[in-house]
N, C-alpha and C positions, 0 to 999 in steps of 0.2 A: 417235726417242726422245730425249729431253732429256738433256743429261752434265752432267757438275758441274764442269767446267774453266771457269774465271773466265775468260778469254781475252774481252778487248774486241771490239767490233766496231763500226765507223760507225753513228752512229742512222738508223733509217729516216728520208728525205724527209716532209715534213708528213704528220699521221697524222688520224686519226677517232676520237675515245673514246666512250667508251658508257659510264659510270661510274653504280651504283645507290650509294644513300647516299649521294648529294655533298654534302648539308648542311652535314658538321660530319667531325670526327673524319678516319680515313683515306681517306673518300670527297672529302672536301674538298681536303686537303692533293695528294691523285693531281692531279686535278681541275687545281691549281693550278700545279702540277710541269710539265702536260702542259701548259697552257696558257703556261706562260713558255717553253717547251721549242718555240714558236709551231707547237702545232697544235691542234684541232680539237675542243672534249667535248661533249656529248649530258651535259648533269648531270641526272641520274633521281632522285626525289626525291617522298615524297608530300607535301611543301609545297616547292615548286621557287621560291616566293618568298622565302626565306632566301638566297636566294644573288645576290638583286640589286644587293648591293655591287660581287661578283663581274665582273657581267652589265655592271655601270658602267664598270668596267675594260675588259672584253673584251668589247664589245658586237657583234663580229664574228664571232668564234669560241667565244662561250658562248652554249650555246642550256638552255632549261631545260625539261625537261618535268617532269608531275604520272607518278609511275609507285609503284603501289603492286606489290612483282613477285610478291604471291602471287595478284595477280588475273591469271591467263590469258589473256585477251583483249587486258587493257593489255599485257601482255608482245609479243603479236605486234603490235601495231597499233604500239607504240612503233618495232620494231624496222624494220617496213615504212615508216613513216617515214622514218628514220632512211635507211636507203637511197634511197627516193625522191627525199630533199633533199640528200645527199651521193654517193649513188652508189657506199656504200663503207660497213664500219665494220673498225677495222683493229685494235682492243682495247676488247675487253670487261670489264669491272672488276665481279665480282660482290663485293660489300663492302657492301652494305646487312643490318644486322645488331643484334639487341641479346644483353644478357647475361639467365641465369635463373639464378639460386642457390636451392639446395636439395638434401637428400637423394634417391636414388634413391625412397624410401618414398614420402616428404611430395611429391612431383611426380605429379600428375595426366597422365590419359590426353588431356585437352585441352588444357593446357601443354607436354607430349611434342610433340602433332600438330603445335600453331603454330609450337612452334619450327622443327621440321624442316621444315614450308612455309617458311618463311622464308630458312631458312638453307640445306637442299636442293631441295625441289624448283619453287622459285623458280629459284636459279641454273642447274639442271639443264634448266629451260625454257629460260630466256633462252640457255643453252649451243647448247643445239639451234637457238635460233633465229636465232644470227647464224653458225650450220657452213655451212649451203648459199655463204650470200656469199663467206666466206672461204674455202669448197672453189675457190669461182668465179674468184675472184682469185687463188687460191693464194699466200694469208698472211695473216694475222691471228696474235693473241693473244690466250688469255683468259688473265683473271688472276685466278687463285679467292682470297677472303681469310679465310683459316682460321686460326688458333690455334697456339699453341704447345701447345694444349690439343686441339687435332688428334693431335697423336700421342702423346700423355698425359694421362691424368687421371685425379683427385684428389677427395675427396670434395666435394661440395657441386658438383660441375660437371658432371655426372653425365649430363645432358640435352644441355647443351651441348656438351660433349665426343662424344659421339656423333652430335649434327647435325654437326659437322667433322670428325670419321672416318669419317662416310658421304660427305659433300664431297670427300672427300681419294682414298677408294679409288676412287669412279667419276672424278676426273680424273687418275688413274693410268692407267687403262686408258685414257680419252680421249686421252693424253698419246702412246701408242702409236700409236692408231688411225687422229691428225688428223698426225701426224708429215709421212705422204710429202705431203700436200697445202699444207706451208710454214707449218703452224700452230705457234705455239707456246702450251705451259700454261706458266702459274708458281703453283704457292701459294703464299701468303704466310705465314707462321708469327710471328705478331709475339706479343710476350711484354707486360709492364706498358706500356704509352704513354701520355700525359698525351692521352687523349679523353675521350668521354660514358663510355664505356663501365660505369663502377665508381660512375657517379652520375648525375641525372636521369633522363629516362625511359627512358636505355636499359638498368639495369637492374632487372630485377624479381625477385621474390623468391617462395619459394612459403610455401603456411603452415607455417607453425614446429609441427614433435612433440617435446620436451625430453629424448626418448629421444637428439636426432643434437645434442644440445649443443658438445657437444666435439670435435665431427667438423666438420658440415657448421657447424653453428654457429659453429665459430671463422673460417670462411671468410667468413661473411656481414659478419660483424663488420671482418676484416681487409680485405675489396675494398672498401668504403664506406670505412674510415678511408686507403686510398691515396689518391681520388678528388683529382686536382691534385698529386703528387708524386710521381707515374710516375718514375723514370728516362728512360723512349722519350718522341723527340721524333719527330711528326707527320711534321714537313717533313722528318728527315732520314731517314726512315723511304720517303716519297716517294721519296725520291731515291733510295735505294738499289731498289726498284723500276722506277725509269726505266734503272739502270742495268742490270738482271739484263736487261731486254727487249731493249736496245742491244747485250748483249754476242751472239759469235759464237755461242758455247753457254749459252743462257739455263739457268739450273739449274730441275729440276722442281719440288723444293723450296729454298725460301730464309728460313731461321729471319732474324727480328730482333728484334735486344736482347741485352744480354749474359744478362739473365738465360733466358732461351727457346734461345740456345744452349747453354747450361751446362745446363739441363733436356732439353732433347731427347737430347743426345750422352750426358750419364751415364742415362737412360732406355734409351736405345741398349743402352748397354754392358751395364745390368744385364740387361735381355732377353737377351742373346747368353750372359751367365754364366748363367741359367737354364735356357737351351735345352742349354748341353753339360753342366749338372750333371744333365739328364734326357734326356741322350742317349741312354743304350744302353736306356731306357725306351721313347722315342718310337722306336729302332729294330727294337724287339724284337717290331713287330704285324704284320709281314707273312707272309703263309704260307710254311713253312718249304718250300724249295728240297727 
């Protein structure tokens, strides 16, 4: 099981990535981390020619593939690959991802489904399908890239937030399961970062009801007017990921940004004053002795 003591430790020997979303944003920036850090990335990608500047630089250790990861088949064919020609994948980065703003109401049953293809049960493939190798090896890492909006959320994110708290609770249990065999998980919890995320195609919106004006409406309005003046920077976002993997005790979870920790920890806390103000409530249901 994962612990939360910072305590350093040597980086692993040259490694393998396997990174979905390298384009742009946090898949790039990892991507980039790991490749100065001289090892190894597999950048996944469903236009893997964006990253040719890249590919100029590291022409030896950047390999690009086309991988769309709600298509199943590409998922495993990438992955056998990927072994084939390496013989190894030693960190998996599931970070391929966009945003969906809108009410719970105004959100269709087919903008629910994609997203969580996208955001789970894409990664929950690929999870499965780089566990055999790294059982074999004994060690690997996945690194799931979830939200601050993982372990809370707020109106208008409603969708989204539930595709990362489905993310989050099966690599909890993962996190247990992959322990004895040298695996590690990390989520990633990042908070505002200067990426696509709050503009371009990554994100989408659903149709407007003037009932959630003031709700969801004021979100739509405020993530589009952040878009380029995040607080979070990419690259050092990156790095603080190379480093949680490096250390002796990688943490299960690792919030970044001031503002994602200052949400998650008073989230925290106000959960815990809710649970013992409804203490002798939730204790009160078992059959009496």
């Amino acid at each position: 099981m994962n612990t939360q003591d910072p305590t350093s430790a040597t980086a692993a020997s040259t490694r393998v990535w396997l990174v979905t979303g390298a384009t742009s944003g946090f898949g790039r920036s990892i991507a980039e981390a790991a490749l100065a850090a001289g090892d190894t990335v597999v950048a996944a990608a469903r236009r893997p020619a964006v990253l040719d500047d890249l590919a100029t630089t590291y022409p030896d250790r950047l390999i690009q593939v086309a991988l769309d990861v709600t298509d199943a088949t590409g998922i495993d064919a990438t992955v056998a690959d990927v072994v084939a020609r390496f013989g190894r994948i030693d960190v998996l980065v599931n970070n391929a991802g966009r945003a969906l703003v809108g009410a719970v109401e105004e959100t269709s049953d087919q903008e629910l489904r994609d997203l969580m293809e996208l955001h789970f049960f894409g990664p929950a493939r690929l999870t499965r399908a780089v566990l055999p190798y790294m059982r074999a090896q004994k060690s690997g890492a996945v690194v799931q890239m979830s939200s601050m909006g993982g372990r809370r959320s707020f109106p208008g994110v409603g969708a989204y937030s539930a595709t990362k708290f489905a993310l989050e609770g099966l690599t909890e249990a993962l996190a247990a399961e992959v322990a004895p065999f040298g695996i590690k998980t990390l989520i990633v919890e990042p908070g505002s970062f200067r990426t696509s995320f709050a503009g371009g195609g990554a994100l989408q919106q659903t149709a407007e009801m003037p009932e959630y004006a003031e709700t969801a409406g004021a979100v739509r309005t405020g993530l589009t007017d952040s878009d380029g003046k995040q607080a979070g920077d990419p690259a050092k976002a990156a790095a603080a990921i190379l480093t949680a993997l490096d250390s002796a005790h990688t943490p299960l979870r690792l919030a970044l940004g001031n503002d994602a920790f200052d949400a998650i920890t008073a989230h925290a806390e106000a959960a815990r004053e809710e649970a013992r103000a409804w203490e002798s409530v939730s204790r009160s249901t078992d059959f009496d002795a």
